[in-house]
Each structure stands twice: as structure tokens, then as C-alpha cells.
Backbone bond lengths (Angstrom), bond angles and torsions (degrees), N, CA, C in turn:
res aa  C-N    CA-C-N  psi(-1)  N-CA   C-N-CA  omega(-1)  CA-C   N-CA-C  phi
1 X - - - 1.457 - - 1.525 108.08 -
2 X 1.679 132.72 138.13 1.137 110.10 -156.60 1.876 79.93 -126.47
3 X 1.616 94.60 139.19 1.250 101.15 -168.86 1.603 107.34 -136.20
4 X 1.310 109.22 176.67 1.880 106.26 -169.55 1.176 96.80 -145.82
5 X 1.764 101.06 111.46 1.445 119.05 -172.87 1.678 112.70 -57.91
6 X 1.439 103.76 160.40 1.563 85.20 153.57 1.430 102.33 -131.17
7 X 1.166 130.83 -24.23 1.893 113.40 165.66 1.786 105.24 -105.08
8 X 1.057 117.40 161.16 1.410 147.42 149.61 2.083 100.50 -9.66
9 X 0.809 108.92 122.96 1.593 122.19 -178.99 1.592 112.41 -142.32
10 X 1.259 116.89 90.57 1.380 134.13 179.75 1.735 105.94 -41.22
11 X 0.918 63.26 106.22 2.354 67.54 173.89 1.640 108.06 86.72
12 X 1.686 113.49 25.10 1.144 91.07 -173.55 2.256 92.31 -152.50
13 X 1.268 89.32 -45.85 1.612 78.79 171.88 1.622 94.20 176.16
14 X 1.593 104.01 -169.29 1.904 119.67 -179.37 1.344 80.07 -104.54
15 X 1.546 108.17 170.36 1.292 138.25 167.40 1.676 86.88 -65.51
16 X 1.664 88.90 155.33 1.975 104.71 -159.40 1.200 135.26 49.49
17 X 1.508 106.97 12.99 1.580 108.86 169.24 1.573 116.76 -94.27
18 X 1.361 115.49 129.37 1.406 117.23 -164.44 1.846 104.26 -108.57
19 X 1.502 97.63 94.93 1.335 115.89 176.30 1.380 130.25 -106.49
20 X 1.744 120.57 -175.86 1.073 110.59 -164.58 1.755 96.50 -117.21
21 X 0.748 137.30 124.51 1.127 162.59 -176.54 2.122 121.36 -85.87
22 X 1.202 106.38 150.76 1.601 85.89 166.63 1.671 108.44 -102.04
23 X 1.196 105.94 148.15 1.593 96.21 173.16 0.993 142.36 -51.61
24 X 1.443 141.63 -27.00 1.102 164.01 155.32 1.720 104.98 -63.20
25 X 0.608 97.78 -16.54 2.155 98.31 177.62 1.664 102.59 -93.98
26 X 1.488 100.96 -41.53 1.501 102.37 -159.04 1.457 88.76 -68.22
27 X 1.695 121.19 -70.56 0.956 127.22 -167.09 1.525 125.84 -47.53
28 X 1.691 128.47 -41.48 0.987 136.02 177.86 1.823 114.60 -96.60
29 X 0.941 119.02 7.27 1.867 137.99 178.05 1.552 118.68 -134.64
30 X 0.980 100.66 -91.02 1.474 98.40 -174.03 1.070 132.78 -31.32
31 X 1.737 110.01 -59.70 1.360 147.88 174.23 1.289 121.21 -36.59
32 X 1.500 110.57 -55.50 1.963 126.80 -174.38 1.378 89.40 -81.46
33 X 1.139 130.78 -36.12 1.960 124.84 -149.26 1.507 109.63 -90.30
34 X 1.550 110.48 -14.38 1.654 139.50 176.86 1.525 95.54 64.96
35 X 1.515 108.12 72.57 1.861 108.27 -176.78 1.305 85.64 -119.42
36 X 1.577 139.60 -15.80 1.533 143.48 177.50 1.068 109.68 -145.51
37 X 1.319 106.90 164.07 1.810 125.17 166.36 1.298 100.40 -109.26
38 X 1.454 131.63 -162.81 1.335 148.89 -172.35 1.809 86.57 -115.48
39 X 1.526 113.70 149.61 1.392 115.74 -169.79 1.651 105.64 -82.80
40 X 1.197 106.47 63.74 1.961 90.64 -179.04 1.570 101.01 -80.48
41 X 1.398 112.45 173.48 1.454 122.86 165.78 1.513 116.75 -56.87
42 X 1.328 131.18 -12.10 1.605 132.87 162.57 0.905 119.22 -73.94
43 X 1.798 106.07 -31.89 1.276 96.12 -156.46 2.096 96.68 -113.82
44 X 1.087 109.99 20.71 1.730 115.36 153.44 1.366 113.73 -91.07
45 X 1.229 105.93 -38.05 1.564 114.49 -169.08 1.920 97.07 -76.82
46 X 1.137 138.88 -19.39 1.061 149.28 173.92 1.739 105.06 -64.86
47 X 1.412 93.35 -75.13 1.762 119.18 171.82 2.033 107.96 -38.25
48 X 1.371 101.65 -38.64 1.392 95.05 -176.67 1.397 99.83 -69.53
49 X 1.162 123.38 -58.58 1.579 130.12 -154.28 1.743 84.52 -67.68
50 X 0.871 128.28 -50.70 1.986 117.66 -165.25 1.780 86.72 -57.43
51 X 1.269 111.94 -73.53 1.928 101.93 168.90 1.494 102.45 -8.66
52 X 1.084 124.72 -93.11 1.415 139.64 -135.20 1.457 90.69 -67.34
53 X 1.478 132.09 -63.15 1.639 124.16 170.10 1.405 100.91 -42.29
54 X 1.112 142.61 -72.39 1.568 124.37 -167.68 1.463 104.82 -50.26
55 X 1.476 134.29 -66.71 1.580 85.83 178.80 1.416 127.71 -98.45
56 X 1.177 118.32 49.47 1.154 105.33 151.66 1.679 115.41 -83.61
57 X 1.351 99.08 -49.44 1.562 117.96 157.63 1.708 110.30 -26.77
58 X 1.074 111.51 -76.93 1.466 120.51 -178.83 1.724 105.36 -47.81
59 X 1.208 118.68 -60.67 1.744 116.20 170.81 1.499 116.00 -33.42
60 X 1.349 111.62 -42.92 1.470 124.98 -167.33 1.721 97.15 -75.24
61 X 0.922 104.97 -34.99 1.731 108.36 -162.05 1.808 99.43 -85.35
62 X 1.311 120.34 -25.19 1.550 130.12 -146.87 2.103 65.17 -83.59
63 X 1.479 99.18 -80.17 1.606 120.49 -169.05 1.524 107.07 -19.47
64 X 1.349 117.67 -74.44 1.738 131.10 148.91 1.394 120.31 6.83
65 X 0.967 118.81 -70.56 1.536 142.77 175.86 1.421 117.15 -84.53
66 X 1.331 124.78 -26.63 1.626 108.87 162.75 1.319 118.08 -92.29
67 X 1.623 105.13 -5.44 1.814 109.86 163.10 2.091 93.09 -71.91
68 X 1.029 127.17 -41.03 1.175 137.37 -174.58 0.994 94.45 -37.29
69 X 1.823 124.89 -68.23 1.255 131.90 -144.05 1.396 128.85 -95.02
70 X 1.079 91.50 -9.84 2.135 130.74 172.00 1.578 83.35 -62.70
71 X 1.654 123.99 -65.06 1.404 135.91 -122.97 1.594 91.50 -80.86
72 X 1.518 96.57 -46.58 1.821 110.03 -176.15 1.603 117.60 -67.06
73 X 1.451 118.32 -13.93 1.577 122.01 -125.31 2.508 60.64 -111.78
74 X 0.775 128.60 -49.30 1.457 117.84 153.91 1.734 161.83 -114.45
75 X 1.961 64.21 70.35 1.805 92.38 -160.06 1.877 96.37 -112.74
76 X 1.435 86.64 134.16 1.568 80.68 173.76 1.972 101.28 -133.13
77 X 0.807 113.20 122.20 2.147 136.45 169.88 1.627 90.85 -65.34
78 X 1.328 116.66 138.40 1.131 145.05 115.00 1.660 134.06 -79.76
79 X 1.433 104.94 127.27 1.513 83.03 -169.30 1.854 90.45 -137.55
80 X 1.166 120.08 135.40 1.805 110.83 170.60 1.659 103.58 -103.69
81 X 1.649 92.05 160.86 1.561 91.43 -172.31 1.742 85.84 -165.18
82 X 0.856 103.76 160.05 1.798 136.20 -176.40 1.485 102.00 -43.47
83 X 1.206 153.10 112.30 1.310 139.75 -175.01 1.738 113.19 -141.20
84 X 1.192 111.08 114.59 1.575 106.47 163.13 1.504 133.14 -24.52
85 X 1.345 125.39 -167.57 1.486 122.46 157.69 1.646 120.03 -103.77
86 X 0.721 104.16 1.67 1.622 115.73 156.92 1.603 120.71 -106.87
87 X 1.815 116.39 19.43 1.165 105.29 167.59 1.914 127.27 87.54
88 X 1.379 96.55 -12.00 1.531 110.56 -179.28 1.333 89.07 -87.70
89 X 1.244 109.52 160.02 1.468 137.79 -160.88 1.690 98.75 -119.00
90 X 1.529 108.83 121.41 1.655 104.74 171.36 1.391 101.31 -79.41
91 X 1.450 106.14 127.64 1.690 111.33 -172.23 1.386 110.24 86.30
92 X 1.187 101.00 -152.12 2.074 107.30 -173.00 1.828 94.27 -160.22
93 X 1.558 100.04 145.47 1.207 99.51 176.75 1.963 105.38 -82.39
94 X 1.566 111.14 147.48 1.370 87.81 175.01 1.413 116.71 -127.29
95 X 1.043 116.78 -133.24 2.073 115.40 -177.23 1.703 98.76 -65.49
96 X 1.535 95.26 -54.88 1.607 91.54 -169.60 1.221 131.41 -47.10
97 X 1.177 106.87 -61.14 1.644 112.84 151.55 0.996 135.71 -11.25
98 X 1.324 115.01 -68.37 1.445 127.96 178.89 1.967 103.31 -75.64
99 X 1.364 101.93 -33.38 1.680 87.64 175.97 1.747 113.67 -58.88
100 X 1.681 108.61 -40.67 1.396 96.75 -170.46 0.952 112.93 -95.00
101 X 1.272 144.82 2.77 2.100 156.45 120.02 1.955 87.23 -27.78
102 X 1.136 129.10 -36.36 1.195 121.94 -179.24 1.406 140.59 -75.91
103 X 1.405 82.45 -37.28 1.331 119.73 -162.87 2.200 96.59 -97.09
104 X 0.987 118.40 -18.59 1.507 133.64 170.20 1.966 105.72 -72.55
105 X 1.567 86.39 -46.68 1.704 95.20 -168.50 1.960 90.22 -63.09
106 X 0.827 131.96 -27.38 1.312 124.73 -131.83 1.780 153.60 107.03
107 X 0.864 89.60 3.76 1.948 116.31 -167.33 1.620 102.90 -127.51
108 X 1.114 96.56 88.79 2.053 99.05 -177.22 1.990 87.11 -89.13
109 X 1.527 80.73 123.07 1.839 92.26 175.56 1.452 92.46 -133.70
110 X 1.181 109.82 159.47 1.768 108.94 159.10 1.134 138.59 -91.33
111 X 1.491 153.05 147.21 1.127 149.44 -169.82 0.937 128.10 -39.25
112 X 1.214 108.27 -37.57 2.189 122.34 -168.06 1.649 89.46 -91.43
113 X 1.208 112.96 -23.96 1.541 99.70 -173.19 2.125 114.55 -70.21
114 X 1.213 109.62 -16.07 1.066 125.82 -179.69 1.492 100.95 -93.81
115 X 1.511 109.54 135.46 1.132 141.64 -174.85 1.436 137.14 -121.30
116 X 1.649 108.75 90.48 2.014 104.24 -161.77 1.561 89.17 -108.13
117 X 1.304 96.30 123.47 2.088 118.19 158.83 1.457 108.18 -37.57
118 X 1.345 90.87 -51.79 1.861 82.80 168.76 1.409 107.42 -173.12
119 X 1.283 117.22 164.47 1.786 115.40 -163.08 1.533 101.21 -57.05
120 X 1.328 95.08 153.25 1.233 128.85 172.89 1.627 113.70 -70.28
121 X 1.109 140.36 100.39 1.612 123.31 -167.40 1.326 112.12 -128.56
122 X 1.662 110.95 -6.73 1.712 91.92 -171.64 1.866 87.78 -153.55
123 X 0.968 111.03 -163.98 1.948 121.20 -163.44 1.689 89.82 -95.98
124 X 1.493 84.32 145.74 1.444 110.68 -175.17 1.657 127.53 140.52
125 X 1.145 97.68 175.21 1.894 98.42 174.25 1.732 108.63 -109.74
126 X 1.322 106.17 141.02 1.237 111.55 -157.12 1.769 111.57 -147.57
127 X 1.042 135.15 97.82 1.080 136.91 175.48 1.681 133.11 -46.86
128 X 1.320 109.00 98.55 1.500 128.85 169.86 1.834 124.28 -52.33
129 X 0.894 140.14 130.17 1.530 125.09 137.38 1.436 127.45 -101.52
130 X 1.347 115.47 137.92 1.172 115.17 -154.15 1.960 85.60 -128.84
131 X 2.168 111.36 125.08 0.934 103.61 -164.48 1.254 97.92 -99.28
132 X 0.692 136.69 132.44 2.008 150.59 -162.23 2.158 88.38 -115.20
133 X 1.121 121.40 -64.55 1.632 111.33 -179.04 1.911 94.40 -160.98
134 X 1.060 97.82 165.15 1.167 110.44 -175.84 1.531 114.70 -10.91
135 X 1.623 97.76 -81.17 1.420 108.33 -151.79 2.363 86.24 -95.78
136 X 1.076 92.25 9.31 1.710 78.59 -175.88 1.518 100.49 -103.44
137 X 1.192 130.65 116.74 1.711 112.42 -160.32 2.057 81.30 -159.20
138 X 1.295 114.37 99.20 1.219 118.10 168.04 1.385 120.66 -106.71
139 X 1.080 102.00 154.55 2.161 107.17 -176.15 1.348 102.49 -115.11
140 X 1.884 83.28 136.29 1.201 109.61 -174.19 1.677 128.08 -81.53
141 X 1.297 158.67 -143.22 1.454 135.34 115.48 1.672 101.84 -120.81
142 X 1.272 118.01 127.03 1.088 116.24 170.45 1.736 109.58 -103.75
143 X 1.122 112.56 131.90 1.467 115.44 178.95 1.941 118.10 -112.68
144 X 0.676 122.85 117.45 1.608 133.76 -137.56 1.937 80.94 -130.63
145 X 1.713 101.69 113.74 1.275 114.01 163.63 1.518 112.30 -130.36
146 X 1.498 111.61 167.45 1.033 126.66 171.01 1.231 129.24 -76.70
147 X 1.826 119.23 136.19 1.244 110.40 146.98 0.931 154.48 -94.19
């Protein structure tokens, strides 16, 4: 039975994909739960236009985030922290830190989204990546002084 989703169906398609279905799924699943319609000519021509809003949607969101990554790609954190006389740092600065040094500037990111090569342990400037989406992954400079 070939039917035209309207949300997301794991193992089966995105909202506006006009698939084929087994009958017994469509009719007893899909159908009551309102995850499809039956494929009439209203209801493709419907499915196209929800297509076309998702990406336009998606364009808007892609654009969004590489203004994001422009913004980050020359951003540099200051952060102070506890430091010996040789410059080692008691402790290590970590994601959090630098998220809410982030999150102060203006740019609420999340912790896991920030990315250190390896801990932070003593004074200096030190290069971050911060993963915004897959392929959008800009570096930060974090500069780590003493108090």
C-alpha cells in the first residue's frame, strides 16, 4: 500500500516521503497513530511542499551555524585558575569552564560539545575545538593565566 508519511518512521522514511508500505502496517499502524495518509494526488502534492519547508528550514539552520562558526573561528576565552610558581595549574581547566567563560561571552554551547587534545594543566594559550555539527568544527584560543 503506498502511503505519505507525515513524521519520521524508523525503518521506513522522513516526513514527505511517499512509500510503499505493507498493508497490514499501514492499515493497523500508521493509519490510527496519524504517521501516514493513503497516497492520493492531495496528499503528494501536500508531501512535496512539507519537503520543500524542511529544506528550506534546514538551509536556514545550516546558514545559522556557519555564521556560528565564522563568530567562534575568532574567539579567544580567558580563563584564571590557581597556578604554582612555575606556571602549572593546581588541577586542569576543563570543558565546563570554558563552556561557561562561553556561555558569559554570549554563545551558550554545551560541554561535550567542546573539544581539548589534551588537558589543560599549566599557563598559556592553547587551542580548543568546539563541535558546532559534523563537518562545522572551529578552534577556539583559550588563554589560561595565573593567579
Amino acid at each position: 500500500m503506498k502511503v505519505v508519511l507525515l513524521e519520521e518512521v524508523a525503518g521506513l522514511g522522513k516526513a514527505g516521503d511517499a512509500v510503499e508500505a505493507a498493508p497490514g502496517y499501514a492499515r493497523n499502524f500508521l493509519l490510527p497513530r496519524k504517521l501516514a495518509t493513503p497516497a492520493t494526488p492531495a496528499a503528494l502534492k501536500e508531501a512535496e511542499a512539507i519537503r520543500e519547508a524542511e529544506a528550506r528550514r534546514q538551509a536556514k539552520t545550516e546558514a545559522e551555524l556557519a555564521e556560528l562558526a565564522q563568530k567562534l573561528r575568532s574567539l579567544s576565552v580567558s580563563i584564571k585558575a590557581k597556578a604554582g610558581a612555575e606556571g602549572k595549574l593546581f588541577g586542569s581547566v576543563t570543558t565546563a569552564q570554558i563552556a561557561r567563560e562561553l556561555k558569559q561571552m554570549g554563545y551558550d554551547l554545551d560541554r561535550r560539545r567542546i573539544e581539548l587534545a589534551e588537558p589543560i594543566r599549566a599557563v598559556g594559550a592553547y587551542p580548543v575545538t568546539v563541535r558546532i555539527t559534523r563537518d562545522l568544527t572551529p578552534q577556539i584560543t583559550v588563554n589560561v593565566t595565573g593567579e
